[in-house]
mmJSON file of the N, C-alpha and C atoms, coordinates in Angstrom:
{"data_MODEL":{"atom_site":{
"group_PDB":["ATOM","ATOM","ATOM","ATOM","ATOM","ATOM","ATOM","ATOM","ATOM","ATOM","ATOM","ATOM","ATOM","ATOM","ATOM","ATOM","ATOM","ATOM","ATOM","ATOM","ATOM","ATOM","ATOM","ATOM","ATOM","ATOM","ATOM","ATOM","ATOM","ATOM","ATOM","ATOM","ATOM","ATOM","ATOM","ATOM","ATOM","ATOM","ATOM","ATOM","ATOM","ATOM","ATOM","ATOM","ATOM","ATOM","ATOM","ATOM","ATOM","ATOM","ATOM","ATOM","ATOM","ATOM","ATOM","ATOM","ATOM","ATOM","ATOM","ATOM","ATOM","ATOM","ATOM","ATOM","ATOM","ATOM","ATOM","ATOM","ATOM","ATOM","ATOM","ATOM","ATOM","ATOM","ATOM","ATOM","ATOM","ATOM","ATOM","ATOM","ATOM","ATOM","ATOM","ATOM","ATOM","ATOM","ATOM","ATOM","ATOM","ATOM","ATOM","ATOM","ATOM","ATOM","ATOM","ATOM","ATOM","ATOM","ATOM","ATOM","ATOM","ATOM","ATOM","ATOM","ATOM","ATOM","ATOM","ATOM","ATOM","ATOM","ATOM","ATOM","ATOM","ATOM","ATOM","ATOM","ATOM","ATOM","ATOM","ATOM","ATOM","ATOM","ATOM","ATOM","ATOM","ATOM","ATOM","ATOM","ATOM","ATOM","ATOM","ATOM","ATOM","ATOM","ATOM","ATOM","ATOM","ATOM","ATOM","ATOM","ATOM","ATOM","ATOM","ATOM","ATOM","ATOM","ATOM","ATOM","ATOM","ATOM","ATOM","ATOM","ATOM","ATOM","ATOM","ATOM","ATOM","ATOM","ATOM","ATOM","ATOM","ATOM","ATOM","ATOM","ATOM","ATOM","ATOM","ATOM","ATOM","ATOM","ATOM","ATOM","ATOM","ATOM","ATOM","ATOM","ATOM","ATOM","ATOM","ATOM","ATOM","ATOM","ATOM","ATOM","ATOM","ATOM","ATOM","ATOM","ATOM","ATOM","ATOM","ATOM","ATOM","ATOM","ATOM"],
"id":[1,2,3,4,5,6,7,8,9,10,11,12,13,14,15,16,17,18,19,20,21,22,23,24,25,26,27,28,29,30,31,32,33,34,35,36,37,38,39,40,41,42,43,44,45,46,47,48,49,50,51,52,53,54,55,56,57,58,59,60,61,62,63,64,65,66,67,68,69,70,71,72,73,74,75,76,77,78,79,80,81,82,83,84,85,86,87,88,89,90,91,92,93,94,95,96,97,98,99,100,101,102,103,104,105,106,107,108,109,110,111,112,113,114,115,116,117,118,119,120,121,122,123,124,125,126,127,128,129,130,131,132,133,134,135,136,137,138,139,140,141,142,143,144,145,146,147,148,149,150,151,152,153,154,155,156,157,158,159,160,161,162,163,164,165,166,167,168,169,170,171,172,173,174,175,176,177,178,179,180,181,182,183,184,185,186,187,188,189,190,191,192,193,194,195],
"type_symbol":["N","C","C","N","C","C","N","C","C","N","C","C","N","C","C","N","C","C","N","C","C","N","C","C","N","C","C","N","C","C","N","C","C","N","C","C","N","C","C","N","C","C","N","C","C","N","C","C","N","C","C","N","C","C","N","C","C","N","C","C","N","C","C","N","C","C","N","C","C","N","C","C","N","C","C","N","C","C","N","C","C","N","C","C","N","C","C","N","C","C","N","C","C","N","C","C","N","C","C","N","C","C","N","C","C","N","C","C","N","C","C","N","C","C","N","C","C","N","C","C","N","C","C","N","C","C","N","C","C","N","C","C","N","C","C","N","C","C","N","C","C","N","C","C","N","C","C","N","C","C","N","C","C","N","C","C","N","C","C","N","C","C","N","C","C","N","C","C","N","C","C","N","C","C","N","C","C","N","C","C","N","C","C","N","C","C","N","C","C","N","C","C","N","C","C"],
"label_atom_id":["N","CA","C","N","CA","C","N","CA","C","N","CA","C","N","CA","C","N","CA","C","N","CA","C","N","CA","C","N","CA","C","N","CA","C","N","CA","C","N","CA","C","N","CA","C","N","CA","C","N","CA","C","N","CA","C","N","CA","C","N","CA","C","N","CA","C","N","CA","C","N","CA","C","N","CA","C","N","CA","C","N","CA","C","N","CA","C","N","CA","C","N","CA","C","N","CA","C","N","CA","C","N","CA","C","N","CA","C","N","CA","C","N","CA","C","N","CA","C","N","CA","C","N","CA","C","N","CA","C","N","CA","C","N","CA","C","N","CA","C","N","CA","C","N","CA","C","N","CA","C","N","CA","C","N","CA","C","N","CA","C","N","CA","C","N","CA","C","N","CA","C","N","CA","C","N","CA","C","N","CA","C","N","CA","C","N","CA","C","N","CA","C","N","CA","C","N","CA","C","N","CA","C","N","CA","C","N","CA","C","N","CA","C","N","CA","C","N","CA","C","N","CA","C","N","CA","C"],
"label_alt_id":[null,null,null,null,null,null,null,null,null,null,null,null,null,null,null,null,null,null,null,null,null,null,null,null,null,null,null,null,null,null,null,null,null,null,null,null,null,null,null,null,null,null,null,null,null,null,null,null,null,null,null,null,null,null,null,null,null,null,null,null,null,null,null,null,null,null,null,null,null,null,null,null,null,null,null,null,null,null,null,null,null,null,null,null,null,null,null,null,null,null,null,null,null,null,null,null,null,null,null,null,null,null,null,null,null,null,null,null,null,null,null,null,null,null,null,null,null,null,null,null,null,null,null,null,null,null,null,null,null,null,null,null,null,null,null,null,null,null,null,null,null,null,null,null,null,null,null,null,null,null,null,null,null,null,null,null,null,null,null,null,null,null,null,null,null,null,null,null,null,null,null,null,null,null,null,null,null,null,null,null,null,null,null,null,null,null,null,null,null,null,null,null,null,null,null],
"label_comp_id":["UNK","UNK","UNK","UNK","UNK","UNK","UNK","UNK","UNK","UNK","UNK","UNK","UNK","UNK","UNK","UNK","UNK","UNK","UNK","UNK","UNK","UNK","UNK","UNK","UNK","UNK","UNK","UNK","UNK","UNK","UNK","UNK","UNK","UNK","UNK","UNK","UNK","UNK","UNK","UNK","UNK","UNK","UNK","UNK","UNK","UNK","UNK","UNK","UNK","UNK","UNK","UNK","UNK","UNK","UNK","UNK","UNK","UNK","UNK","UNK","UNK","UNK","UNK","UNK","UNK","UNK","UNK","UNK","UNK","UNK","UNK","UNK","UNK","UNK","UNK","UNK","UNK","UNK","UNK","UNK","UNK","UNK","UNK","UNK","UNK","UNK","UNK","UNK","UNK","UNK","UNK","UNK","UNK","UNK","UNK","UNK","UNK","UNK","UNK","UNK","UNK","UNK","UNK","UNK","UNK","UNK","UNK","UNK","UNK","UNK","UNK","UNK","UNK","UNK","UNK","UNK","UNK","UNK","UNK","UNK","UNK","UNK","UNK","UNK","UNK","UNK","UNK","UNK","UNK","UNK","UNK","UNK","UNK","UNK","UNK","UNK","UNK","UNK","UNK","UNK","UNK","UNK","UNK","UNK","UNK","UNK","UNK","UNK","UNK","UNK","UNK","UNK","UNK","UNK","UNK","UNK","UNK","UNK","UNK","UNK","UNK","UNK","UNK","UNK","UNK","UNK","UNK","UNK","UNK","UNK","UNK","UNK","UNK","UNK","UNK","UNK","UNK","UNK","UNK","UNK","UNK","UNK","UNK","UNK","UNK","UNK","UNK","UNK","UNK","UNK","UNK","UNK","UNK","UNK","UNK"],
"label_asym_id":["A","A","A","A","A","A","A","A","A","A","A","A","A","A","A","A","A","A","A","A","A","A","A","A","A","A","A","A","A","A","A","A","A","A","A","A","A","A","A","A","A","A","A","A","A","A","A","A","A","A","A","A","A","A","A","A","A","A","A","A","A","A","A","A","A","A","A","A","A","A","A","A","A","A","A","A","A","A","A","A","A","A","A","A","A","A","A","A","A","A","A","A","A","A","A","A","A","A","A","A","A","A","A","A","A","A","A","A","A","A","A","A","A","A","A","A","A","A","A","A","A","A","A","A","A","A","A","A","A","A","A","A","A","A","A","A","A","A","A","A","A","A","A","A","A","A","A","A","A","A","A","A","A","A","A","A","A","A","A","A","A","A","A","A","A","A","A","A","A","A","A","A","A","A","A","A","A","A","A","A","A","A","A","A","A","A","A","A","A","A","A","A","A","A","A"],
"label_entity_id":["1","1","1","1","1","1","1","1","1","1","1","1","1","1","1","1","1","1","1","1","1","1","1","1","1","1","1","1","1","1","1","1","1","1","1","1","1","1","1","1","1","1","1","1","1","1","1","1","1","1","1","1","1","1","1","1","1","1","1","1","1","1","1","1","1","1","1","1","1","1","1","1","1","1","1","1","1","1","1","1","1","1","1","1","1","1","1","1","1","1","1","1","1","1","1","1","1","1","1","1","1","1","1","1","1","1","1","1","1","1","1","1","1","1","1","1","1","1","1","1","1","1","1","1","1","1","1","1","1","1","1","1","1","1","1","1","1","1","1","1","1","1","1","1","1","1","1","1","1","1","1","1","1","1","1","1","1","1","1","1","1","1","1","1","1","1","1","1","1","1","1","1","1","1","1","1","1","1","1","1","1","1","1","1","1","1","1","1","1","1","1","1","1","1","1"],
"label_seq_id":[1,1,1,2,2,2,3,3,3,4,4,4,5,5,5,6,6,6,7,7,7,8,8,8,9,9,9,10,10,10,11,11,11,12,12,12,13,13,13,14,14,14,15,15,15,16,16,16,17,17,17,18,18,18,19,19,19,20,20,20,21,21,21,22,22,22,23,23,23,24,24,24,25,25,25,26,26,26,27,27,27,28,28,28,29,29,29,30,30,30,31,31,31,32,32,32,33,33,33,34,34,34,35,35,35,36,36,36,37,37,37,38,38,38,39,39,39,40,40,40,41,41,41,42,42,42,43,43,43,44,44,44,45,45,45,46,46,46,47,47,47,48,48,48,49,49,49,50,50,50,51,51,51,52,52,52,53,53,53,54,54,54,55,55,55,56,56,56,57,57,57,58,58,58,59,59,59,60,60,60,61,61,61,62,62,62,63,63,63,64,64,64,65,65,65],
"pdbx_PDB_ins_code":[null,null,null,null,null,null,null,null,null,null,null,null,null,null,null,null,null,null,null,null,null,null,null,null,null,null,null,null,null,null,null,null,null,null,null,null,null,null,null,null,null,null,null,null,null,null,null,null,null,null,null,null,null,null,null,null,null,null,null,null,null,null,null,null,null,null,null,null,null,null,null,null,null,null,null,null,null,null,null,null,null,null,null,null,null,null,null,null,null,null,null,null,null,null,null,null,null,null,null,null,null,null,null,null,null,null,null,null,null,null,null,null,null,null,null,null,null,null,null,null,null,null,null,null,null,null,null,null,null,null,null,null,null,null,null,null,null,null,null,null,null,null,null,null,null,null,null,null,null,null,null,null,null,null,null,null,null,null,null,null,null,null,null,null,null,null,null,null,null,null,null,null,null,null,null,null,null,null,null,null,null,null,null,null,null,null,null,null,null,null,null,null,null,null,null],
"Cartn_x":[71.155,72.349,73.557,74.639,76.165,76.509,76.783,78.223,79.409,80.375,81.583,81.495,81.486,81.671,82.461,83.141,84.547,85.277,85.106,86.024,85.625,83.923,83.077,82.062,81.61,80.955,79.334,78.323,76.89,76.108,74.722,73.515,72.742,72.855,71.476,70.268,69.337,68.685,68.233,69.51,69.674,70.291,69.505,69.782,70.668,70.498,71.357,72.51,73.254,74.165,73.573,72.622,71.75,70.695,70.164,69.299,70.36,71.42,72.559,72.734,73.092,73.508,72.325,70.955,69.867,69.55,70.1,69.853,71.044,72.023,72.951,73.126,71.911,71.763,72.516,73.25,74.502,73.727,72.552,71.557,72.077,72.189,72.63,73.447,74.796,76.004,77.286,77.832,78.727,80.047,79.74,80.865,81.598,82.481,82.596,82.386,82.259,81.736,82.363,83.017,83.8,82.966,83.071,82.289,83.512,84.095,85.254,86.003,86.757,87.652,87.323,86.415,85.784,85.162,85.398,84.903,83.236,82.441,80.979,80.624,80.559,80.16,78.892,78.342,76.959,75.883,76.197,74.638,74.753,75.859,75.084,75.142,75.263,74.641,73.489,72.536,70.513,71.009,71.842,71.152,73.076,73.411,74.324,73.737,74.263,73.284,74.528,73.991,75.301,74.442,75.793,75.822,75.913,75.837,76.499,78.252,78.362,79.977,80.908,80.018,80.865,81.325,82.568,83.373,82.89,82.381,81.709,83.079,83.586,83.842,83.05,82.898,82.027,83.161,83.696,84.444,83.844,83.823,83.177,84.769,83.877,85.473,85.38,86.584,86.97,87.609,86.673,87.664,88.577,89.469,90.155,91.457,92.845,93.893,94.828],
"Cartn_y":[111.597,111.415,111.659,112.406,112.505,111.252,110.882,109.617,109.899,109.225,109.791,108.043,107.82,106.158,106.405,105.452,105.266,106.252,107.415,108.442,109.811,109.891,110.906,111.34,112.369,112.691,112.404,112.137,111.576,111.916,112.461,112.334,111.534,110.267,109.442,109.235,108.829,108.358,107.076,106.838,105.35,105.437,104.457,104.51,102.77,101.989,100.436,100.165,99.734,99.734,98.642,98.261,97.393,98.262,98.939,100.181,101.2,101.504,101.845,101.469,99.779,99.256,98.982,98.678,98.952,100.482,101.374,102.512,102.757,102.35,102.372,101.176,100.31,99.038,98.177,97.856,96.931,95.014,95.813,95.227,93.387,92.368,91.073,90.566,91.854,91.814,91.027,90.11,90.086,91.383,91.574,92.378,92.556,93.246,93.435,94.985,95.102,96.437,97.12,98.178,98.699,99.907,99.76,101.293,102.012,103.114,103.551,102.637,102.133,101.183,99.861,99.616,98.125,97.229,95.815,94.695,94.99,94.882,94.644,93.427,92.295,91.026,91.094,90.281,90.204,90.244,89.35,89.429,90.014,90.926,91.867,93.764,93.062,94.3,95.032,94.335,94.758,95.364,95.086,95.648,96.926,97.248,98.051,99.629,99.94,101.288,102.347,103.634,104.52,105.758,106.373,107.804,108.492,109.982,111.355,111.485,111.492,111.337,110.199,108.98,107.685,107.511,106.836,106.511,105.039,104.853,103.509,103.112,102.078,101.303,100.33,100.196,99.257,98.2,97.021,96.56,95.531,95.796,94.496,94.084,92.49,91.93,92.045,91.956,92.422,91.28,90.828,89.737,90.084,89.466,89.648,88.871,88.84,88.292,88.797],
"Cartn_z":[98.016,98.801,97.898,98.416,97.991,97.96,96.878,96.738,96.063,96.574,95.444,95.026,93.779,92.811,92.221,92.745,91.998,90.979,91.913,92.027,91.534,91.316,90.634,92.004,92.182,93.011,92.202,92.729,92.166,93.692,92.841,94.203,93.419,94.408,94.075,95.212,94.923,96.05,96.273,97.312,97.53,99.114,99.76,101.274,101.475,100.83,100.768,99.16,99.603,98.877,97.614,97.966,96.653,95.985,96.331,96.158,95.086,96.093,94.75,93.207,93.603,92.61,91.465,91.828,91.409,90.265,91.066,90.588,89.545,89.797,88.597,87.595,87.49,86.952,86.509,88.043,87.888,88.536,88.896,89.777,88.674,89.619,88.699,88.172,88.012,87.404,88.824,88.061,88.849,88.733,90.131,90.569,91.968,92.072,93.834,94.233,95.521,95.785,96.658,97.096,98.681,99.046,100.423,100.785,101.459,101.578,102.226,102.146,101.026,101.515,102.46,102.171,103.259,102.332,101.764,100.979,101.311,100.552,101.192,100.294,100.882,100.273,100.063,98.423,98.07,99.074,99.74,101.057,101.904,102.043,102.63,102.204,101.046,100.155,100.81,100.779,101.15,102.553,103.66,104.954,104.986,103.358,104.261,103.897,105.082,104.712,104.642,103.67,103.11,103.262,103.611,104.135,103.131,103.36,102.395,102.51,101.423,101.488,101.257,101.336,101.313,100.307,99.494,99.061,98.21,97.279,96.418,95.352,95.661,94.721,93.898,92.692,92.04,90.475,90.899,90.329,89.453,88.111,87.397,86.561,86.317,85.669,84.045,83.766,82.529,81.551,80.586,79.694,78.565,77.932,77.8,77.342,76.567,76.576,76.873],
"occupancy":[1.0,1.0,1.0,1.0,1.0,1.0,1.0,1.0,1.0,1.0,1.0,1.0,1.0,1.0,1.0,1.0,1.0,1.0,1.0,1.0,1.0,1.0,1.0,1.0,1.0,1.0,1.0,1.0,1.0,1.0,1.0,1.0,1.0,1.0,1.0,1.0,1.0,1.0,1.0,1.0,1.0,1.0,1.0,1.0,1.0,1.0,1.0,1.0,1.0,1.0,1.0,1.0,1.0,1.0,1.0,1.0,1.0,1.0,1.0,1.0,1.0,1.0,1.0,1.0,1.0,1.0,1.0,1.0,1.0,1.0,1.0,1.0,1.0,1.0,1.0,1.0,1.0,1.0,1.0,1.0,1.0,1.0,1.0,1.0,1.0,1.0,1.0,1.0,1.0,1.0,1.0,1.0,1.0,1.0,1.0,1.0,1.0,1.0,1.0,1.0,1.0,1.0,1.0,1.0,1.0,1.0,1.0,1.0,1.0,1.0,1.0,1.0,1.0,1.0,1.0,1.0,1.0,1.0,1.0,1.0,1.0,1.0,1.0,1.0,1.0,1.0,1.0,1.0,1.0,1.0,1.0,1.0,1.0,1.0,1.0,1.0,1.0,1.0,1.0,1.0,1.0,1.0,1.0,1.0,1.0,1.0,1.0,1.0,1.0,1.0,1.0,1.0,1.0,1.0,1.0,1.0,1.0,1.0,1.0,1.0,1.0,1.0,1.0,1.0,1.0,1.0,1.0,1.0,1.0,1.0,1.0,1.0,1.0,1.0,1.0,1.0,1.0,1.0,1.0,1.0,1.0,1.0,1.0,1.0,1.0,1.0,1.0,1.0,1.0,1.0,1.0,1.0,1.0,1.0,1.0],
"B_iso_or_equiv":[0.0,0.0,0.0,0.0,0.0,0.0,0.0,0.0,0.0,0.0,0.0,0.0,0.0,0.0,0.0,0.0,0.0,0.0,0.0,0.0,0.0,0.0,0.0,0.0,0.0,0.0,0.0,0.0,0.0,0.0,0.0,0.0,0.0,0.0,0.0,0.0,0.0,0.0,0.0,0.0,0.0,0.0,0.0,0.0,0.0,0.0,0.0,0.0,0.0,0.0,0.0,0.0,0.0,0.0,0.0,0.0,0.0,0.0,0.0,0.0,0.0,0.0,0.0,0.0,0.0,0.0,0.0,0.0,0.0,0.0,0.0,0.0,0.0,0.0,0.0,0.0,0.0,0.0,0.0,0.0,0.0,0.0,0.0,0.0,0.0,0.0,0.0,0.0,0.0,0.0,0.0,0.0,0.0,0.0,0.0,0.0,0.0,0.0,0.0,0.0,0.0,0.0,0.0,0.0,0.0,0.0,0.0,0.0,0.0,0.0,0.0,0.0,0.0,0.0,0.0,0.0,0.0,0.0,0.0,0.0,0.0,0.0,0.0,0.0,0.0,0.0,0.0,0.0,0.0,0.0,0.0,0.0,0.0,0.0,0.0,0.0,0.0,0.0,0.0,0.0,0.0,0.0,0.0,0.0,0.0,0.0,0.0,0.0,0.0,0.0,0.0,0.0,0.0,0.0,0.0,0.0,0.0,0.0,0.0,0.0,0.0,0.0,0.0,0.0,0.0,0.0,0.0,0.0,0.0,0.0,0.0,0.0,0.0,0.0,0.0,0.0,0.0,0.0,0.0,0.0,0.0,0.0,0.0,0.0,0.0,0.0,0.0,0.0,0.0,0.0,0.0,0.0,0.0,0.0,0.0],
"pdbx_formal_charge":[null,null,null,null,null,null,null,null,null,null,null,null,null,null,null,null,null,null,null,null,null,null,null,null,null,null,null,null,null,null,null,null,null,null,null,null,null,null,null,null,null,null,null,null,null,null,null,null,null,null,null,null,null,null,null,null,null,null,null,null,null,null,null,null,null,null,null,null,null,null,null,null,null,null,null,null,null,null,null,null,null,null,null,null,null,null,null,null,null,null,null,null,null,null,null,null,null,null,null,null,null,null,null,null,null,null,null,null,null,null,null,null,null,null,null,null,null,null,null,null,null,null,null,null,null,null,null,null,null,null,null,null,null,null,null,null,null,null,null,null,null,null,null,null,null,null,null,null,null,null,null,null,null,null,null,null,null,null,null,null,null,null,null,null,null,null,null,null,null,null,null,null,null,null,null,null,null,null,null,null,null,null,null,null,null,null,null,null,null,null,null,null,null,null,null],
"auth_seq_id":[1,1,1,2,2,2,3,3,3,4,4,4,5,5,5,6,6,6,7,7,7,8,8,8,9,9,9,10,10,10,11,11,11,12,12,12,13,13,13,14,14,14,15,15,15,16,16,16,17,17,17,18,18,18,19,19,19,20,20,20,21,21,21,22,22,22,23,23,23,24,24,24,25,25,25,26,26,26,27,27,27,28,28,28,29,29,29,30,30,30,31,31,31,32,32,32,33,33,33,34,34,34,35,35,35,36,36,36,37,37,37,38,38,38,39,39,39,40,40,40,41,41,41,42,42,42,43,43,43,44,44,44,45,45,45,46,46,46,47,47,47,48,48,48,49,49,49,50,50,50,51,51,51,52,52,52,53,53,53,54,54,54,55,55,55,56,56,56,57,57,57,58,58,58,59,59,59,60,60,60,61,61,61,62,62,62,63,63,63,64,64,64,65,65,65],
"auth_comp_id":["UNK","UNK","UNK","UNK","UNK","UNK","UNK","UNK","UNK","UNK","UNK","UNK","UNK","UNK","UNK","UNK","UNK","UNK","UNK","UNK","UNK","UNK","UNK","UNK","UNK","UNK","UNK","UNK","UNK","UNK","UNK","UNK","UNK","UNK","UNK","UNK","UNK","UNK","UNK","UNK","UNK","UNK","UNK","UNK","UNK","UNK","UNK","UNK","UNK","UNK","UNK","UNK","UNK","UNK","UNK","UNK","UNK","UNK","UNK","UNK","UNK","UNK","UNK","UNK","UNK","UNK","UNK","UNK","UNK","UNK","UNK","UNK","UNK","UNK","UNK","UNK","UNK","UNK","UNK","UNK","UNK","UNK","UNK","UNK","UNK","UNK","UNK","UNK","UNK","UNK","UNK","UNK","UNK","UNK","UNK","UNK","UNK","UNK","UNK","UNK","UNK","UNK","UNK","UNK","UNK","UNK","UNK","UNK","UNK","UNK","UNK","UNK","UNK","UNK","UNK","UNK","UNK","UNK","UNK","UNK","UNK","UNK","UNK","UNK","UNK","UNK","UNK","UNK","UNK","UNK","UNK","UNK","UNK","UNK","UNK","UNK","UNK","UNK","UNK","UNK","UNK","UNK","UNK","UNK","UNK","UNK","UNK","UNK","UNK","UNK","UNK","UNK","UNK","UNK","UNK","UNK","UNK","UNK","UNK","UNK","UNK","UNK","UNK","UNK","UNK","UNK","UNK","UNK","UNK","UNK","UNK","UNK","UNK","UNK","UNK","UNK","UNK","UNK","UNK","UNK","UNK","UNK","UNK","UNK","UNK","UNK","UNK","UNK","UNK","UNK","UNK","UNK","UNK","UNK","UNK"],
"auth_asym_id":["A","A","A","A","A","A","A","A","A","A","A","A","A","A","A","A","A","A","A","A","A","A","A","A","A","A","A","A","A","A","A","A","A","A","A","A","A","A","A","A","A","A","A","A","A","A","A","A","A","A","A","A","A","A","A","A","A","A","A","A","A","A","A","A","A","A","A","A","A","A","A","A","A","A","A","A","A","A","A","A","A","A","A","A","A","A","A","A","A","A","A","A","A","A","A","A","A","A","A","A","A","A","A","A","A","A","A","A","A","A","A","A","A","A","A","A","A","A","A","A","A","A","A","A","A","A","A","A","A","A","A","A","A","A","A","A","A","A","A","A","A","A","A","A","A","A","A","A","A","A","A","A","A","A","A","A","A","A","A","A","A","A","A","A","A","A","A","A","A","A","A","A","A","A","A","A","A","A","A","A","A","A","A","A","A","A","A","A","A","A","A","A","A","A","A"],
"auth_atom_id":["N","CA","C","N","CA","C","N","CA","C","N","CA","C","N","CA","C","N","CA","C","N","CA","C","N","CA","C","N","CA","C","N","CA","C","N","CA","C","N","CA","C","N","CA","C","N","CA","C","N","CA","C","N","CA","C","N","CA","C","N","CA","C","N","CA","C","N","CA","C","N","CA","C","N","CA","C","N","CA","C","N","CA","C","N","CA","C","N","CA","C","N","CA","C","N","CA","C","N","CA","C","N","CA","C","N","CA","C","N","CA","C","N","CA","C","N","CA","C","N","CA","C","N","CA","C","N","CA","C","N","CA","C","N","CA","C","N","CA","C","N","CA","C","N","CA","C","N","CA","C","N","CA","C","N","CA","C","N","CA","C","N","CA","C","N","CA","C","N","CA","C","N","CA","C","N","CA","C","N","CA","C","N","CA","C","N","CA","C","N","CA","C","N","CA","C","N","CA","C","N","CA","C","N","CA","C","N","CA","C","N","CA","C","N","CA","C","N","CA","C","N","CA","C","N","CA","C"],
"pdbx_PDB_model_num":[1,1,1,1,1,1,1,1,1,1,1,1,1,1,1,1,1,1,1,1,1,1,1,1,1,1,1,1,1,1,1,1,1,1,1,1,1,1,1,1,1,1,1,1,1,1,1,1,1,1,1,1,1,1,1,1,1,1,1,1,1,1,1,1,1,1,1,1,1,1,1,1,1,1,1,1,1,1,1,1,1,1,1,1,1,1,1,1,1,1,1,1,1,1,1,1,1,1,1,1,1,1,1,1,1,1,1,1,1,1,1,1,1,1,1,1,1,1,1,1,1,1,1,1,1,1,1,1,1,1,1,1,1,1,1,1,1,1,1,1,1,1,1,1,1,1,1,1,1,1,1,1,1,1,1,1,1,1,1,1,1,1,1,1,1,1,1,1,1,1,1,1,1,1,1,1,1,1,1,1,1,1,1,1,1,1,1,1,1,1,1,1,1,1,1]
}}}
């Protein structure tokens, strides 16, 4: 599948947005996630399902002073 992540075009093969994150082994990490511009909260990561073309944000936090 076409994804554009956070702002790179990628074919992975991943049909759930946890399957994604799995595949880019963020799998456990706290982070937040957007699909087109839309929040996708942790649980329901597993049942969201992604198209060719969609738009992945993947936000991890950053420490720091």
């Amino acid at each position: 599948m076409r994804l554009i992540i956070n702002g790179e075009l990628e074919t992975i093969a991943a049909t759930t947005l946890s399957q994604l994150l799995a595949a880019l082994a963020y799998e456990g990490e706290w982070l937040a996630t957007a699909v087109n511009g839309e929040l996708v909260h942790r649980e329901d990561r597993d049942d969201h399902l992604l198209n060719d073309n969609d738009r992945i944000e993947i936000l991890t936090p950053m420490q720091g002073g």
